[in-house]
C-alpha positions as CSV (number, residue, x, y, z in Angstrom):
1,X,85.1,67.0,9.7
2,X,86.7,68.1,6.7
3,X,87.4,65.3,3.5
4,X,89.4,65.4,0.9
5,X,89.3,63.6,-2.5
6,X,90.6,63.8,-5.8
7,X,89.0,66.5,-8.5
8,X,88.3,64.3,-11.3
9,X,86.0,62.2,-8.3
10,X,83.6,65.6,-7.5
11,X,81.1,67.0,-9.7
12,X,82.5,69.2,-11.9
13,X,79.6,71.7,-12.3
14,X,79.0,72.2,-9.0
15,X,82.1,72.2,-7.4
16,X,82.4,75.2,-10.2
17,X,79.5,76.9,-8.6
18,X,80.6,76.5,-5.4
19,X,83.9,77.9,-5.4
20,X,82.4,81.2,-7.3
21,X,79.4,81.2,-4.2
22,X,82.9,81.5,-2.2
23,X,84.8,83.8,-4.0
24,X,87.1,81.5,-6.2
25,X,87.5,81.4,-9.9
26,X,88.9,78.2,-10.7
27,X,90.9,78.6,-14.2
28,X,89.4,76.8,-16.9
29,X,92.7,74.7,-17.1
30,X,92.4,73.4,-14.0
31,X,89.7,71.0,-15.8
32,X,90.3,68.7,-18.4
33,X,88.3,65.9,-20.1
34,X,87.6,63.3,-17.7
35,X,88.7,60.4,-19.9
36,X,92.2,62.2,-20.4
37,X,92.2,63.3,-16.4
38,X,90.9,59.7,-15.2
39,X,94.2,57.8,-17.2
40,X,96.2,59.8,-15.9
41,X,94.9,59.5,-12.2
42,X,95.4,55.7,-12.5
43,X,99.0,55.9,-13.7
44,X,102.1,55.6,-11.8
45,X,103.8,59.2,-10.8
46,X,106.7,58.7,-13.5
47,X,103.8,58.8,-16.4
48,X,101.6,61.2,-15.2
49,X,100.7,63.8,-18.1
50,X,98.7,65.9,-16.5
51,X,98.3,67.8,-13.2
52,X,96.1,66.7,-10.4
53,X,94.5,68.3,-8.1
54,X,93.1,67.1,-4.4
55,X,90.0,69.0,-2.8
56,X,88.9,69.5,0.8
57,X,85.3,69.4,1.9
58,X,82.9,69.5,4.5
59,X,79.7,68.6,3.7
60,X,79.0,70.8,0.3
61,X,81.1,73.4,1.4
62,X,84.9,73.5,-0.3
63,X,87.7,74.5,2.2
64,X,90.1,74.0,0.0
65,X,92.0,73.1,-3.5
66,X,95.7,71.2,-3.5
67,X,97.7,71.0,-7.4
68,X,100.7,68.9,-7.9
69,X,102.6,68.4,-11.1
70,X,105.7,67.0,-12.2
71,X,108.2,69.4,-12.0
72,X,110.4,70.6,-15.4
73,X,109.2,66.5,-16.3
74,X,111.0,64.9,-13.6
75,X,109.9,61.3,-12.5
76,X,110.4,61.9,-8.8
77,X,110.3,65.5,-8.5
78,X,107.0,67.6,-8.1
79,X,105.9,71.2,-7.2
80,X,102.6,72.3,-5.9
81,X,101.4,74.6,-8.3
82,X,98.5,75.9,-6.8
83,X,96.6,76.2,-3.5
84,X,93.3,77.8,-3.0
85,X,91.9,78.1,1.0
86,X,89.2,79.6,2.4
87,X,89.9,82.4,5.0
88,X,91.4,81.1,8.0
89,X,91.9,77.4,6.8
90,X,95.8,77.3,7.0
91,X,95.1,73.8,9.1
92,X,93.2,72.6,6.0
93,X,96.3,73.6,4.1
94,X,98.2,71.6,6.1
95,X,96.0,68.3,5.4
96,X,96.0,69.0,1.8
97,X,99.9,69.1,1.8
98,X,100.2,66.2,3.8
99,X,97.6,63.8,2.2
100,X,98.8,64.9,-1.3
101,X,102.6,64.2,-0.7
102,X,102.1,61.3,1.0
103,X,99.8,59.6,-1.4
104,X,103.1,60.8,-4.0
105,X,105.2,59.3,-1.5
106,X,103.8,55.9,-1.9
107,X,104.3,55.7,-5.5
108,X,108.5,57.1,-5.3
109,X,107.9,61.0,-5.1
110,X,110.9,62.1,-3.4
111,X,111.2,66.1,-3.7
112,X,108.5,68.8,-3.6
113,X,108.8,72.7,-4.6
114,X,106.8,75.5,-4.5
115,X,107.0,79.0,-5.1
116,X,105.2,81.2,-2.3
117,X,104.9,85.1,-2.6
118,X,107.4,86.9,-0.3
119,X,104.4,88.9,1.8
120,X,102.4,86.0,2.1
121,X,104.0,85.2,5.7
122,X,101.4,82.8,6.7
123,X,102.0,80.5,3.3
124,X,105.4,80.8,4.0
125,X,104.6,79.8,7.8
126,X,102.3,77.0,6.9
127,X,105.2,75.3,4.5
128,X,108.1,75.9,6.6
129,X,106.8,75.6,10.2
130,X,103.7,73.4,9.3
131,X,104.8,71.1,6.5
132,X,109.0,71.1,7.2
133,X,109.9,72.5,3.7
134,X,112.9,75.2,3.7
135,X,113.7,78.3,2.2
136,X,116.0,77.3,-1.3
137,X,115.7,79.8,-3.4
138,X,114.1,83.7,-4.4
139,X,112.7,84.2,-7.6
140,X,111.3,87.4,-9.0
141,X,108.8,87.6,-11.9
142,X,109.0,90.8,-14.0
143,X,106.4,91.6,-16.7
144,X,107.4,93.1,-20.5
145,X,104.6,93.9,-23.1
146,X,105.2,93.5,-27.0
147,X,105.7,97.6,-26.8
148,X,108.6,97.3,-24.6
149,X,110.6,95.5,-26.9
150,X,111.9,97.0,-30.3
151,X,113.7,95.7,-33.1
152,X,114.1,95.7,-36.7
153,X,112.2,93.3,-39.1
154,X,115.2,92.8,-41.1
155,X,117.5,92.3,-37.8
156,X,119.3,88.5,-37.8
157,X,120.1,87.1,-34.6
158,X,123.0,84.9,-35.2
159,X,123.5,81.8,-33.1
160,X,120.0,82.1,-31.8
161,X,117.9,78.8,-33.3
162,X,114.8,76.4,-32.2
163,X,115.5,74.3,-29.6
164,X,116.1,70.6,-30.6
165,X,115.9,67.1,-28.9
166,X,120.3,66.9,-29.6
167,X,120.6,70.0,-27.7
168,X,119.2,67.9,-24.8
169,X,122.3,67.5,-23.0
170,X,124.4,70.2,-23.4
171,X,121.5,72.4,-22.4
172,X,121.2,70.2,-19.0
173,X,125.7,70.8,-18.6
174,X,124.7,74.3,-19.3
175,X,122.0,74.5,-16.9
176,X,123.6,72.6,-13.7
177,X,126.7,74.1,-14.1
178,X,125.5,78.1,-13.7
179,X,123.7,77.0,-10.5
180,X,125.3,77.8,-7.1
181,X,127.0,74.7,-5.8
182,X,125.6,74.9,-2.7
183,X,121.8,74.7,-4.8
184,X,122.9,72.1,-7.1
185,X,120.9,69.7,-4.9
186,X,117.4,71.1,-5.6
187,X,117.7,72.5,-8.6
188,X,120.1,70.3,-11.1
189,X,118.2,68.3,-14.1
190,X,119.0,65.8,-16.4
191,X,119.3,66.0,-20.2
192,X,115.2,64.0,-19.9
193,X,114.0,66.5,-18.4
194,X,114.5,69.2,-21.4
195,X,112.7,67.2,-23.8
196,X,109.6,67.3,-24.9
197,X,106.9,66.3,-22.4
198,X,105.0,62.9,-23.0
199,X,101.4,63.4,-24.4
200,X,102.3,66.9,-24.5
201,X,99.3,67.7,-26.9
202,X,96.8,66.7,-24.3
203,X,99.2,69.3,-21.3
204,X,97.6,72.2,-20.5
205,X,100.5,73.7,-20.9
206,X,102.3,74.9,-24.3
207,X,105.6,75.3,-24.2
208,X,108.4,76.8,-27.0
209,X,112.5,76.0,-26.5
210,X,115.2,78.0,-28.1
211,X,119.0,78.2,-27.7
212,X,121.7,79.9,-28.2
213,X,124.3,78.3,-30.2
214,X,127.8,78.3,-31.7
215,X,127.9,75.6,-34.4
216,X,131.0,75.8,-35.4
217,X,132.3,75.0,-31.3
218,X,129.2,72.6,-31.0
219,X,128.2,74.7,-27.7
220,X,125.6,76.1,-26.1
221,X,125.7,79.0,-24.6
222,X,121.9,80.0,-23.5
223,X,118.4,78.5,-22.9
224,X,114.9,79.9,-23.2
225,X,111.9,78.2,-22.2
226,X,108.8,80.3,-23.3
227,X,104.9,78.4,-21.7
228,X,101.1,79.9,-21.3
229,X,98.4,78.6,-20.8
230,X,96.1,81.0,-22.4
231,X,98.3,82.7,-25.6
232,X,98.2,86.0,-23.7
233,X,100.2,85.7,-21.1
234,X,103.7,84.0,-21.8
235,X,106.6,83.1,-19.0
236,X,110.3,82.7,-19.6
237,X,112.8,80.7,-17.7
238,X,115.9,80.8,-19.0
239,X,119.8,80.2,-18.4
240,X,122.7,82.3,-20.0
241,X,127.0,80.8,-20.1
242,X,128.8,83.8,-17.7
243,X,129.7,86.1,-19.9
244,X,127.5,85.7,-22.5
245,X,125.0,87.9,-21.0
246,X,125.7,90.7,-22.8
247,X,123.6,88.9,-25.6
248,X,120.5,88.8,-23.2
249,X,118.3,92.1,-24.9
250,X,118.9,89.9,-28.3
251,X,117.8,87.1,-26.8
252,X,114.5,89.4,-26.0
253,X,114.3,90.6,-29.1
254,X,114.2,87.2,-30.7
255,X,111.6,86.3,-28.5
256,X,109.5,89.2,-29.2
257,X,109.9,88.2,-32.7
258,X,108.8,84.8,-32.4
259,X,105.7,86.2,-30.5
260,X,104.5,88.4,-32.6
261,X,104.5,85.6,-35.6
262,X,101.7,83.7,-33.0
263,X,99.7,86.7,-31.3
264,X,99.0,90.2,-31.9
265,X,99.2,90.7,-28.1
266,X,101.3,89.4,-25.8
267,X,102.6,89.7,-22.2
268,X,105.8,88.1,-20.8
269,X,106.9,87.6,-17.8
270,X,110.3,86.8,-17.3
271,X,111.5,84.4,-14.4
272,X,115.1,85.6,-12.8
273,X,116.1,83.1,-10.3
274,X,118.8,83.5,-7.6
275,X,120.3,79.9,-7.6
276,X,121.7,80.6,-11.1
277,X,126.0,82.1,-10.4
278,X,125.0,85.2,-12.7
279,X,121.5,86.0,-12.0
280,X,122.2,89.3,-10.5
281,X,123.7,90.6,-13.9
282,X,119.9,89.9,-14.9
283,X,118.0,91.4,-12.5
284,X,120.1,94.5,-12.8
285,X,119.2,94.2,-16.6
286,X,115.8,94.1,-15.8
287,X,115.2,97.2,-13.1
288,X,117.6,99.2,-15.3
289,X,114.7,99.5,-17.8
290,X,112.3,99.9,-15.6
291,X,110.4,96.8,-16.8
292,X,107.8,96.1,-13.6
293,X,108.3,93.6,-10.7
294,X,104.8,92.0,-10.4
295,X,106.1,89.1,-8.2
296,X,108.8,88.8,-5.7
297,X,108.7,85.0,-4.4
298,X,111.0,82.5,-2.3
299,X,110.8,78.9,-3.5
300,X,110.4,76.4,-0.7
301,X,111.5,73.0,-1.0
302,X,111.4,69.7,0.9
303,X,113.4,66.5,-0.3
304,X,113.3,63.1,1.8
305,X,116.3,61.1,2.3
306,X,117.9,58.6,-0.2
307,X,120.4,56.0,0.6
308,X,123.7,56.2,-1.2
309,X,124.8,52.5,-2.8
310,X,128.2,51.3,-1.2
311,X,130.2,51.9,-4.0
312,X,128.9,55.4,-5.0
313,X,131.4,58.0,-6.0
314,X,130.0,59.5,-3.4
315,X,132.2,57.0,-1.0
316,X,132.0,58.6,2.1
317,X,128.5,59.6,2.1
318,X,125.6,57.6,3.7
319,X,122.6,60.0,2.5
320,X,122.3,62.5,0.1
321,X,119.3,64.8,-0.5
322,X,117.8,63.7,-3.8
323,X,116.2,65.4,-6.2
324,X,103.3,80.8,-12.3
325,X,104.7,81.5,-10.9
326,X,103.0,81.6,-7.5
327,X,99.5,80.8,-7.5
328,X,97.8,81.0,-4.7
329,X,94.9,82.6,-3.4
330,X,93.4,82.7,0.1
331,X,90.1,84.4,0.2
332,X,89.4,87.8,2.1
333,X,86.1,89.5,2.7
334,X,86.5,92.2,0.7
């Protein structure tokens, strides 16, 4: 009968020998120093700093690997960022979900995401049939090189600046209000959750923020989140005002440029996601220059209930739903 414990609690070693006997290659990420990964098992969900991951066994063989992280550095929101099975284990999957956000719902979780790969049918089976999550979202992942973006050394790109802890909230207005109403739900955020990360030094993840700005209105008009976890490979999320898209290729450009003062060599993959109002305009951007899709992806989500106070400005409401890229990897025998 298969058990499941936390990863900091199994040999490290050999539960890296294991999964390559098996087929898996565990990123070196996915391990941190135990003193840093054991604080941050004991504390509550709000503090967490790291990720944490949940692992299924049976005797010394490994059925399976859960990840769950705070997601964009919310307090009550997470998304399961990875999720390794062996062949024909979807019912393992299923106990991993279920242990892992339960043990989260104890300590206040209240909404999970993850982002499945649109052809993997039987992930998208297990979270929707098996674990009740719904469909919320597409997002689609297409990859640029340093060659596919030119500019000139001597070009300025006004308005465009490093992101700063002021810009906080009018980056989070900016952000909620280009997302369809209907989405808002999922996918608003507060001004917290654009700040830096807490303990961010000992995060696996690096992370670089830029706007857009116009200081003389005090407005921002576009935000650029740029993260790897390995100084090759670079991912953008980002949000643009409607119609200020037109300065999108700058905002590449300045991007590129920013890149190229850390690494010789770079990829990046940028994130277009449908619940933004204008994300189309992006996506036609995108396929017009033939930059490659590498990922098309639906992201599932799955909130649990929260009861409105009486006086609410919500008055007439009882319950509201509260607040990589896909990474998974099911092995095959070839």
């Amino acid at each position: 009968m298969a058990k499941i414990k936390k990863l900091i609690f199994c040999d490290t070693k050999k539960l890296k020998n294991v999964l390559k006997d098996s087929g898996f290659e565990l990123e070196e990420f996915s391990f941190f120093s135990f003193f840093f990964a054991l604080i941050n098992s004991f504390l509550p969900i709000k503090w967490k700093f790291l990720s944490e991951s949940f692992v299924a066994f049976d005797k010394n063989k490994v059925l399976g690997i859960i990840t769950l992280e705070r997601d964009n550095k919310s307090r009550k929101k997470f998304k399961i960022s990875r999720l390794y099975l062996e062949q024909n284990s979807l019912d393992v999957g299923k106990m991993l979900i279920d242990y892992s956000t339960a043990r989260y719902n104890a300590q206040g979780a209240l909404s999970y995401q993850v982002t499945v790969e649109e052809n993997r049918q039987d992930l998208v089976s297990l979270f929707v049939d098996g674990c009740d999550f719904r469909k919320s979202a597409n997002e689609y992942l297409y990859k640029i090189t340093n060659e596919d973006v030119k500019y000139e050394i001597q070009e300025h790109f006004e308005g465009f600046k490093p992101y700063k802890n002021e810009n906080a909230y009018d980056v989070a207005r900016l952000f909620n209000t280009n997302i369809n109403s209907y989405q808002k739900i999922s996918f608003s955020r507060n001004a917290r959750q654009f700040n830096p990360e807490f303990a961010r030094g000992l995060a696996q993840k690096i992370s670089y923020s830029y706007v857009l700005e116009d200081e003389s209105e005090n407005k921002v008009y576009g935000y650029f989140c740029v993260s790897t976890y390995n100084n090759i490979d670079y991912v953008l999320d980002f949000v643009f005002e409607p119609t200020f898209e037109i300065y999108f290729s700058d905002a590449l450009k300045y991007i590129a440029l920013n890149l190229n003062k850390r690494v010789k060599k770079w990829n990046l993959y940028v994130k277009i996601k449908s619940f933004f109002i204008n994300y189309n305009y992006f996506k036609q951007y995108i396929e017009d220059k033939n930059f490659n899709c590498v990922v098309s992806s639906c992201i599932l989500t799955k909130d649990y209930l929260k009861t409105v106070k009486e006086k609410h400005l919500i008055n007439n409401a009882k319950i509201i739903f509260n607040d990589a890229t896909p990474a998974f990897k099911v092995k095959t025998d070839s």
